[in-house]
C-alpha positions as CSV (number, residue, x, y, z in Angstrom):
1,X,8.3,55.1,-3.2
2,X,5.1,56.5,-4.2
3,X,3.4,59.1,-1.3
4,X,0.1,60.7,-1.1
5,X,1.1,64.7,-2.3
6,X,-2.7,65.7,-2.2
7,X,-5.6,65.3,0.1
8,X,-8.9,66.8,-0.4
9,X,-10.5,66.5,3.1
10,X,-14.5,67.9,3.0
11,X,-16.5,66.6,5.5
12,X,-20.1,66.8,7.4
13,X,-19.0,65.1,10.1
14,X,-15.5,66.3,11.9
15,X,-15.3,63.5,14.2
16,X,-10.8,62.9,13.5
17,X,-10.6,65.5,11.4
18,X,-8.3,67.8,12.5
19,X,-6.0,64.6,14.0
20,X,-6.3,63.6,10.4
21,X,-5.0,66.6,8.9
22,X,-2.5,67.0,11.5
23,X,-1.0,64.1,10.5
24,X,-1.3,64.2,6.6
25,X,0.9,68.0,7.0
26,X,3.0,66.2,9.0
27,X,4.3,64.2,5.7
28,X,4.0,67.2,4.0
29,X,0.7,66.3,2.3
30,X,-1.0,69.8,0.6
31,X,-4.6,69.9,2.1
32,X,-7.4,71.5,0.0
33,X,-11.0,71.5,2.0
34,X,-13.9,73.2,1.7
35,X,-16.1,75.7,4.1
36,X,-17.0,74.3,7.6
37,X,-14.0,72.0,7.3
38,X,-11.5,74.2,6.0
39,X,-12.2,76.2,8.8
40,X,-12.1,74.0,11.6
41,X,-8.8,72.7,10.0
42,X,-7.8,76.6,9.8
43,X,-8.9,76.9,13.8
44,X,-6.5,74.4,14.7
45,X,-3.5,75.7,12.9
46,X,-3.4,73.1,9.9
47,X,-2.0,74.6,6.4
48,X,-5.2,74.3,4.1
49,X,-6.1,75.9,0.5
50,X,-9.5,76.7,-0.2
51,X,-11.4,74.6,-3.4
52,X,-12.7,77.7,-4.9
53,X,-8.6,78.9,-4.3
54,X,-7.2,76.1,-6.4
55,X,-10.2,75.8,-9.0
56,X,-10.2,79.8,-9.1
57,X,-13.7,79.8,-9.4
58,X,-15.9,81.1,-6.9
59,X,-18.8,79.2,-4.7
60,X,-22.0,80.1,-6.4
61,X,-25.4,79.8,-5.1
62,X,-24.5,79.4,-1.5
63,X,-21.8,76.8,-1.9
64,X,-24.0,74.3,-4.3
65,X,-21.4,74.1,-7.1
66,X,-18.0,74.2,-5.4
67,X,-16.2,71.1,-5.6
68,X,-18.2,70.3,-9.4
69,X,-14.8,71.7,-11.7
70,X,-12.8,70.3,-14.1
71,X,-9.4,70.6,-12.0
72,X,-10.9,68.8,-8.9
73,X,-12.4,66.2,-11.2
74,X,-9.5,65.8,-13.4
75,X,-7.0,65.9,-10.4
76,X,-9.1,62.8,-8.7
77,X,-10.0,60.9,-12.1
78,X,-6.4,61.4,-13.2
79,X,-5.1,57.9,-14.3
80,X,-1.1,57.1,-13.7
81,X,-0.4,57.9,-17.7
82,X,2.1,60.7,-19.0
83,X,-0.6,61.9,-21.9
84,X,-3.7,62.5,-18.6
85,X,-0.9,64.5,-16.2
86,X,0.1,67.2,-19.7
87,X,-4.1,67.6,-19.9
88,X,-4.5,68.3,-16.3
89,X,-1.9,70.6,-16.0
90,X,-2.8,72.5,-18.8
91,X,-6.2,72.7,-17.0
92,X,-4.2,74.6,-14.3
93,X,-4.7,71.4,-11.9
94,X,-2.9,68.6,-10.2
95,X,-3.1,65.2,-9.3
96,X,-5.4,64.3,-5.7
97,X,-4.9,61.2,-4.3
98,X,-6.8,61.0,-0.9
99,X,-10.4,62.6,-0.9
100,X,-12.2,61.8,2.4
101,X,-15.6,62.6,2.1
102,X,-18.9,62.0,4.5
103,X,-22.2,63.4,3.4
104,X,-24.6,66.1,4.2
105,X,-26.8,64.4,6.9
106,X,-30.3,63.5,4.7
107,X,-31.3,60.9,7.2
108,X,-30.8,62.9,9.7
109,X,-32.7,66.0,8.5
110,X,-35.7,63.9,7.4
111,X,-35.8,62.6,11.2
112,X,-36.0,65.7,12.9
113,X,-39.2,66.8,10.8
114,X,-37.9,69.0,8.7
115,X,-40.4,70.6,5.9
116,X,-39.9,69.1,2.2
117,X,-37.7,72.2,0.7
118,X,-35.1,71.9,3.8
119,X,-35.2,67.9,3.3
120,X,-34.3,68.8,-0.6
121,X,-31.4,71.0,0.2
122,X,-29.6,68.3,2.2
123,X,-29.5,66.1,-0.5
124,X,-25.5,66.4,-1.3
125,X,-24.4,66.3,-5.0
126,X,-20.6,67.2,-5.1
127,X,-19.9,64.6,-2.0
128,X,-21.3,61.6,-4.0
129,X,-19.7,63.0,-7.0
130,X,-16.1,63.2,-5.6
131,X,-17.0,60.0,-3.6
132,X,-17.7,57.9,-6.6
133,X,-15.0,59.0,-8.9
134,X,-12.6,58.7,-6.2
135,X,-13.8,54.7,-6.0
136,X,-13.9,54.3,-9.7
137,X,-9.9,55.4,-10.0
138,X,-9.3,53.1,-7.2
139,X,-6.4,52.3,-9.1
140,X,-4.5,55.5,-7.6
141,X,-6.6,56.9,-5.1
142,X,-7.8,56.4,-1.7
143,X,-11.2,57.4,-0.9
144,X,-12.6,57.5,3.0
145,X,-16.1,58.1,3.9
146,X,-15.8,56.5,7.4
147,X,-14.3,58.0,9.9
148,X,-13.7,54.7,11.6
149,X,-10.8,54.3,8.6
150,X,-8.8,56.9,9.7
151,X,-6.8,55.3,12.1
152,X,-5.5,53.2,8.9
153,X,-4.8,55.6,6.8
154,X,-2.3,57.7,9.3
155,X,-0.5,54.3,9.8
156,X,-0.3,53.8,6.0
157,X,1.7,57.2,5.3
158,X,3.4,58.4,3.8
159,X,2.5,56.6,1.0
160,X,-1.1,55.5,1.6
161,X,-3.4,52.7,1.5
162,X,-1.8,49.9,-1.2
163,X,-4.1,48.9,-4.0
164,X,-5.3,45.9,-1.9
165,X,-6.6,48.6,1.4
166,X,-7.8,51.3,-2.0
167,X,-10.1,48.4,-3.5
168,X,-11.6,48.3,-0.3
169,X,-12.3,51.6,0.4
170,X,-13.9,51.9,-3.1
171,X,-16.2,49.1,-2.6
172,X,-17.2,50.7,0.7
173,X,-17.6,53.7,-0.7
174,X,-20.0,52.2,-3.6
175,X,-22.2,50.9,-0.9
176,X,-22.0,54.2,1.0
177,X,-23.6,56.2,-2.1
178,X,-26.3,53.7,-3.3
179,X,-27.3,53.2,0.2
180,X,-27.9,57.3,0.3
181,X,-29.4,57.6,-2.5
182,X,-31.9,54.5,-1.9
183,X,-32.9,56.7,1.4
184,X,-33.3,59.8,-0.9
185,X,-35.8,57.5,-3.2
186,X,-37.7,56.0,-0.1
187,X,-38.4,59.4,1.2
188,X,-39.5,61.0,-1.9
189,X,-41.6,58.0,-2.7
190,X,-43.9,58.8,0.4
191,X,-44.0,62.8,-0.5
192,X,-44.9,62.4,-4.2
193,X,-48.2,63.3,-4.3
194,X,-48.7,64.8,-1.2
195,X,-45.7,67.5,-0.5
196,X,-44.6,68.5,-4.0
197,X,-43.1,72.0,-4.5
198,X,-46.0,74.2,-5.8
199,X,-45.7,74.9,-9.5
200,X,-43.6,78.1,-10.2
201,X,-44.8,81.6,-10.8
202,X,-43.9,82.6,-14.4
203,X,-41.6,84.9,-14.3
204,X,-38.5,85.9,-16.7
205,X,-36.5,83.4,-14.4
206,X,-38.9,81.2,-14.9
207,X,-40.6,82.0,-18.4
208,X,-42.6,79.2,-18.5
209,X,-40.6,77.2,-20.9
210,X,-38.5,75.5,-21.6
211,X,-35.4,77.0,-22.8
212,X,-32.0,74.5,-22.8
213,X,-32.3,70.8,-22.5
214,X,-28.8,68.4,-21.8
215,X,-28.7,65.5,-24.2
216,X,-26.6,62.4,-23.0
217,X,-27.7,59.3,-22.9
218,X,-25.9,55.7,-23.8
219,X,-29.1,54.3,-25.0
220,X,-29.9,56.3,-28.3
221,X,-33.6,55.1,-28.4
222,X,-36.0,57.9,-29.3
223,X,-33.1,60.2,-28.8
224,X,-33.4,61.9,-32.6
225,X,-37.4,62.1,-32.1
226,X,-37.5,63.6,-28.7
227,X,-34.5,66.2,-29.9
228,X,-36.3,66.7,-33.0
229,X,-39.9,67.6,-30.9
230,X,-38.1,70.3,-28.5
231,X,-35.8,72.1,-31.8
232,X,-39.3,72.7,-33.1
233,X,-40.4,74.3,-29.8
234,X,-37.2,76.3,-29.7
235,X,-34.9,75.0,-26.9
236,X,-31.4,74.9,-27.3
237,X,-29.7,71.3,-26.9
238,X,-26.2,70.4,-25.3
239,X,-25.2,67.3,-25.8
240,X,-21.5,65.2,-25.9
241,X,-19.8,62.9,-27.4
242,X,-22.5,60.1,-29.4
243,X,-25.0,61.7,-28.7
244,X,-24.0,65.1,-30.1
245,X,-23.4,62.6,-33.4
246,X,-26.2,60.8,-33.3
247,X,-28.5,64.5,-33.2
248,X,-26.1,66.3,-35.9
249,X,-26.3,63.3,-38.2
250,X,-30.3,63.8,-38.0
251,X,-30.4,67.2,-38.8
252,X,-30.6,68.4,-35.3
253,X,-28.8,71.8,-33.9
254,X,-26.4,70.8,-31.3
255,X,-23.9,72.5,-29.2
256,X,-21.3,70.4,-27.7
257,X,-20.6,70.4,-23.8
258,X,-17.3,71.5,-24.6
259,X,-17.9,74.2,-26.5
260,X,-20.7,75.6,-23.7
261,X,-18.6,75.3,-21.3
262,X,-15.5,76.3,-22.9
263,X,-13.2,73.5,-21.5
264,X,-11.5,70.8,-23.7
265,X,-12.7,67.2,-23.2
266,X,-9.5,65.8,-21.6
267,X,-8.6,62.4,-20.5
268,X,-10.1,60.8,-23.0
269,X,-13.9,62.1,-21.5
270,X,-13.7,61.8,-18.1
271,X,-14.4,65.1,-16.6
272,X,-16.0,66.6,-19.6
273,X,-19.9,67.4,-17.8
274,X,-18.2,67.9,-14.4
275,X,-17.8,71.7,-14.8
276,X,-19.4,75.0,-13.0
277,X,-21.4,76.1,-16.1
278,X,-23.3,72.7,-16.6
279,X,-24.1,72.0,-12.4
280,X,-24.6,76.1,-12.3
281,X,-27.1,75.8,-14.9
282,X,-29.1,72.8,-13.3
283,X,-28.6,73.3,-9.9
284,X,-29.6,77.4,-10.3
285,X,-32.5,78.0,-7.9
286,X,-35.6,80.0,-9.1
287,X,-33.9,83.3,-7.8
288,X,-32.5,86.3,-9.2
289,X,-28.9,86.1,-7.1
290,X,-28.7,82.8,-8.3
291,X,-29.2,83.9,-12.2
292,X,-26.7,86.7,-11.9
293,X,-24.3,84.5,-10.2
294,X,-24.4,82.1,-12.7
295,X,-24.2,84.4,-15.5
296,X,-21.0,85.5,-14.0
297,X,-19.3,82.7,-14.6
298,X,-20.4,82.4,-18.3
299,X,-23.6,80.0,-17.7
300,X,-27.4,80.0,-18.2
301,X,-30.4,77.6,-16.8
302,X,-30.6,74.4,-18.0
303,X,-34.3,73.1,-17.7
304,X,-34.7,69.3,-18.7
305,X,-31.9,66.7,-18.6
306,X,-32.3,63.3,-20.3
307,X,-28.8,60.8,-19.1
308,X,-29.2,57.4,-19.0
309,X,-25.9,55.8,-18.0
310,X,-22.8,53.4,-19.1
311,X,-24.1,49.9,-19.6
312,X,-22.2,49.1,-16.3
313,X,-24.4,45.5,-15.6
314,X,-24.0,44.8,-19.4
315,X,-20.2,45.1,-19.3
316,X,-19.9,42.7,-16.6
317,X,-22.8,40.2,-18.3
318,X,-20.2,40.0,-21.6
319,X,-17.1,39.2,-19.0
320,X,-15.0,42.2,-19.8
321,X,-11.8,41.9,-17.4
322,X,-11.7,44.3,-14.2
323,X,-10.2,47.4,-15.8
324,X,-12.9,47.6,-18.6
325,X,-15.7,47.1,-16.2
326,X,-14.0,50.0,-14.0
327,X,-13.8,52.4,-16.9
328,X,-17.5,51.9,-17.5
329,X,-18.1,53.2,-14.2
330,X,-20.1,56.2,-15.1
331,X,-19.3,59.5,-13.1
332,X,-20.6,62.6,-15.0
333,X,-24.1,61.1,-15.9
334,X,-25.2,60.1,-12.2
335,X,-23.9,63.7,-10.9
336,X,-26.0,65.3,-13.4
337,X,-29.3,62.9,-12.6
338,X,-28.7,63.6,-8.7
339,X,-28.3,67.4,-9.5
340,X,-31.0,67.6,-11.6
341,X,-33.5,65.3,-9.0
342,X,-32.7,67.8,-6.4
343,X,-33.6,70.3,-8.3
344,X,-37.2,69.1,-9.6
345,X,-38.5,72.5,-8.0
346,X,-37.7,74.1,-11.6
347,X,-36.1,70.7,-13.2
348,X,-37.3,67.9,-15.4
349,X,-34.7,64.8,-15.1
350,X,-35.5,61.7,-17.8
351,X,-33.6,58.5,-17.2
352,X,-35.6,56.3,-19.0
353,X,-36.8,56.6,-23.3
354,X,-40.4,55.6,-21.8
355,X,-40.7,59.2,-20.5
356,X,-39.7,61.0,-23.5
357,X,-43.5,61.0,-25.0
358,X,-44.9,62.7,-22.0
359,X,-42.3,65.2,-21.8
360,X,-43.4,66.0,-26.0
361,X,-46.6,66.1,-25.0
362,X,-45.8,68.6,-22.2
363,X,-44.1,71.3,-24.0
364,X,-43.2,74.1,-24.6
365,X,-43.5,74.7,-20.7
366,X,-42.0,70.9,-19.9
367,X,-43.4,68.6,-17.5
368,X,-45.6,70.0,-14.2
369,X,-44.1,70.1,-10.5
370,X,-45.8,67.0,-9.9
371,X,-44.6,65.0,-12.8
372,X,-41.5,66.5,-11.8
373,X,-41.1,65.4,-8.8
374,X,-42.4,61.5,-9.9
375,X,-39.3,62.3,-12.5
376,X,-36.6,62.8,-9.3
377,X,-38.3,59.8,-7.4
378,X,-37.3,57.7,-10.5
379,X,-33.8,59.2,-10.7
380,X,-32.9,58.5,-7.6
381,X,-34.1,55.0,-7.5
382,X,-32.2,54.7,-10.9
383,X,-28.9,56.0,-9.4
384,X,-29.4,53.8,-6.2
385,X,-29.9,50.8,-8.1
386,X,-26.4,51.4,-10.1
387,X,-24.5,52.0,-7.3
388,X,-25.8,49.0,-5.6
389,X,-24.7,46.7,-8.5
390,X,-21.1,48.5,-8.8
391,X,-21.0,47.6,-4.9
392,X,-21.9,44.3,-5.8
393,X,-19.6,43.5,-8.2
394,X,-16.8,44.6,-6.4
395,X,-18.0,42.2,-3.7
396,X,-17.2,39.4,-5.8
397,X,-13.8,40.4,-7.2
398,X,-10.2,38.5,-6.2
399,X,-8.4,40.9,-3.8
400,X,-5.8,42.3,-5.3
């Protein structure tokens, strides 16, 4: 009989937790968690490994980058075939097959009045990140944001919620991260304009151009042109997979994501942005520690990202069968749009080819702090809005 072997428990609020965990050890269930929880679970005596212990990497810039590595992405994204098990093994990782995740509390920080740089810090990137591809491999793992699930899952052990409970969960947890980010959009639609970050200082952390831009994008329109336009100012491009093609086909120097980061592109893709170097490099504040820390583990900034994502509502529209539509559930291109939204203090994030003139026309320093921010608003509304129509679609499917 199948049983749940690993749990990644990381949550904001620690309402059941430590019952939770209590239980899960009980059927001998190995617990990795992160900070706060880890150490409430530590406190009450529950066996628990560190994140940062099992990736062997350490939290950078005060804990921003943590769960965003290849062994907790590959261990949750890990599909039930011989060929993905060898990869993520040779990764130095495992499979995870409960992550319980509840996010930092944005709604809640925005109601008590909190100034626009505190609001912007409480936006949560790994959560949503470990909360989505959790839903998307549905298929072997159980993801709970909702404490109010809890309850369930202890009664379903050892082996865990069956694929019926799992699709479920999933679909919850769909609606769970478009309805966050749709708060994140209607808040930063009434502060565009008025309570912008100011533009940054120059500064040799912040030169006052651009220097690396992150290529990957599913709609190739104006992707050879707008490349094209920042070679000839001199940044350096990363780019994957079609893309990377697509710009080395047109004459365009390229370094792949793999090669940057210096991590293979296993199972077939999946996890191949989802790694310390690429989140370091956008999610790196305008401060020195953050730099140095960052350089440590072998990254540097990354200044303008341009994703737009798997044709997700187009898959469905051509009546592609359930396990096609799941697999063109994008994962690494909305974690890199919410990271890079955060981070509009010192980050340009395009979603869509319209924008890709003004950003020409803005180099070589890149778009302003107030198209910036406009930039984030439209990222966030974009990444709402394809959450909202994965949680819609699974609405409509056959139980299984």
């Amino acid at each position: 009989m199948a049983k749940i072997t690993c749990a990644l428990l990381s949550v904001s609020d620690k309402a059941g937790l430590v019952e939770l965990a209590q239980a899960l050890a009980q059927h001998g269930v190995k617990i990795l968690s992160t900070g706060g929880s880890a150490k409430a679970l530590r406190d009450a005596g529950v066996p628990v490994t560190d994140v940062s212990e099992y990736t062997g990497s350490p939290e950078v810039m005060d804990g921003r980058v943590k769960t965003l590595h290849p062994r907790i992405h590959g261990g949750i994204l890990m599909r039930p075939l011989a060929a993905d098990l060898k990869q993520l093994e040779e990764i130095g990782g495992h499979p995870i097959d409960l992550v319980v995740v509840n996010l930092y509390p944005f709604e809640a920080t925005v109601a008590k009045g909190a100034d626009y740089a505190t609001c912007v810090e409480n936006i949560d990137i790994g959560g949503p990140c470990m909360v989505r591809a959790s839903a998307k491999n549905h298929q072997r793992v159980s993801i709970v944001t909702d404490p109010a699930d809890y309850a369930a899952v202890v009664a379903s052990l050892p082996a865990g919620p069956d694929l019926a409970a799992r699709t479920k969960l999933a679909n919850k947890a769909f609606a769970h991260t478009a309805g966050y980010d749709a708060m994140i959009d209607n808040w930063l639609s009434g502060q565009v304009g008025s309570r912008q970050y100011d533009e940054l200082p120059i500064t040799p952390i912040t030169p006052g151009k651009m220097r690396c831009a992150l290529l990957s994008v599913s709609d190739k329109a104006g992707l050879v042109e707008l490349a094209q336009a920042l070679a000839q100012h001199g940044v350096k491009i990363l780019s994957t997979g079609g893309s990377a093609k697509a710009l080395r086909d047109a004459g365009v120097p390229v370094t792949d994501v793999s090669e940057y980061t210096g991590s293979p592109e296993v199972m077939d893709g999946r996890v191949k942005t989802l790694h310390p170097r690429i989140h370091g490099g956008i999610l790196m504040r305008p401060l020195a520690a953050d730099l140095k820390q960052l350089e440590e583990i072998g990254g540097h900034p990354i200044d303008l990202v341009v994703v737009n994502l798997y044709p997700f509502e187009a898959t469905v529209a051509k009546g592609a069968d359930y396990a096609t539509c799941v697999e063109n559930i994008d994962i690494g291109g909305p974690c890199m749009v919410r990271a890079s939204a955060k981070n509009h203090q010192r980050v340009s994030i395009v979603t869509d080819p319209a924008d890709y003139a003004a950003v020409v026309a803005s180099l070589p320093a890149g778009p302003d702090a107030g198209a910036r921010a406009k930039l984030a608003n439209k990222a966030f509304a974009h990444t709402a809005g394809y959450d909202a129509i994965i949680d819609n679609w699974f609405s409509t499917q056959p139980a299984a």
